[in-house]
N, C-alpha and C positions, 0 to 999 in steps of 0.2 A: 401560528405559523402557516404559512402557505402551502397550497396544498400541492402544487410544482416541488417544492421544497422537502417535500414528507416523501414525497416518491421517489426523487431524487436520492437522497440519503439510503432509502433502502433499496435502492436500484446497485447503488457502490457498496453499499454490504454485504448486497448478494453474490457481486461478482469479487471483492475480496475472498469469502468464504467457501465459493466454488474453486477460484485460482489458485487459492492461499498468497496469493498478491500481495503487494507492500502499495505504501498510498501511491510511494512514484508511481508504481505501474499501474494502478488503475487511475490517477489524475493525467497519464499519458493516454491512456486509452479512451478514456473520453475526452481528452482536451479540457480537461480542469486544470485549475491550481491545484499543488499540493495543499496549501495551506484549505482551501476550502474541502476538499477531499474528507482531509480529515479533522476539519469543523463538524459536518454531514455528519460521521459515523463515529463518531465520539458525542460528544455536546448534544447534535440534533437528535440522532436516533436513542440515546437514551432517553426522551422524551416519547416519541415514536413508539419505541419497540425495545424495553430494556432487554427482554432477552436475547434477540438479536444484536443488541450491544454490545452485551456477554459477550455473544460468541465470535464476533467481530474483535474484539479486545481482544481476546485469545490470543489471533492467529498474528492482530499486529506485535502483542507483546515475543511472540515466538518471530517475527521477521525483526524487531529491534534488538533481543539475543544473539542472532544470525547475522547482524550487519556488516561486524568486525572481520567476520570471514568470508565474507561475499568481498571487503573490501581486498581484503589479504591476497587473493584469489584474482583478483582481478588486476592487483599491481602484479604478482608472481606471472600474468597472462602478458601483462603491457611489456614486459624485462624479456620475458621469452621472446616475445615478434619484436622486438628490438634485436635481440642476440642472434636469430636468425636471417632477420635482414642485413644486418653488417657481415654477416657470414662470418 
């Protein structure tokens, strides 16, 4: 693997596990793809650095838990500023 590659990957699992971030949010922050994102820190960095893989799984498995109500939450948000603009 390339060595741009290897650094890369744990550059986004660093800042996953510092933010506690989901991949949107860190393939937003540095201008990745999702899908490469979490190519990087799944696949690549268990290669890399299985324990930081670990730990990086973790925190996505507890933001894939979490989804349902971030979603929930955020239509309950969209219905409010609707309901408020029609007055």
């Amino acid at each position: 693997m390339k060595d741009y590659i290897e650094k890369r990957a744990v550059m986004l699992a660093y800042y996953i596990l510092e933010n506690n971030a989901t991949v949107r949010a860190t393939a937003k922050n540095f201008g990745f793809s999702k899908s490469g994102v979490h190519k990087d820190v799944t696949t690549r960095l268990m290669d890399i650095d299985p324990l930081l893989a670990e730990r990086v799984q973790e925190v996505l498995d507890i933001n894939k838990a979490e989804r349902h109500i971030r979603g929930g939450l955020a239509t309950k948000l969209k219905y409010e500023r609707q309901k408020v603009s029609n007055g």
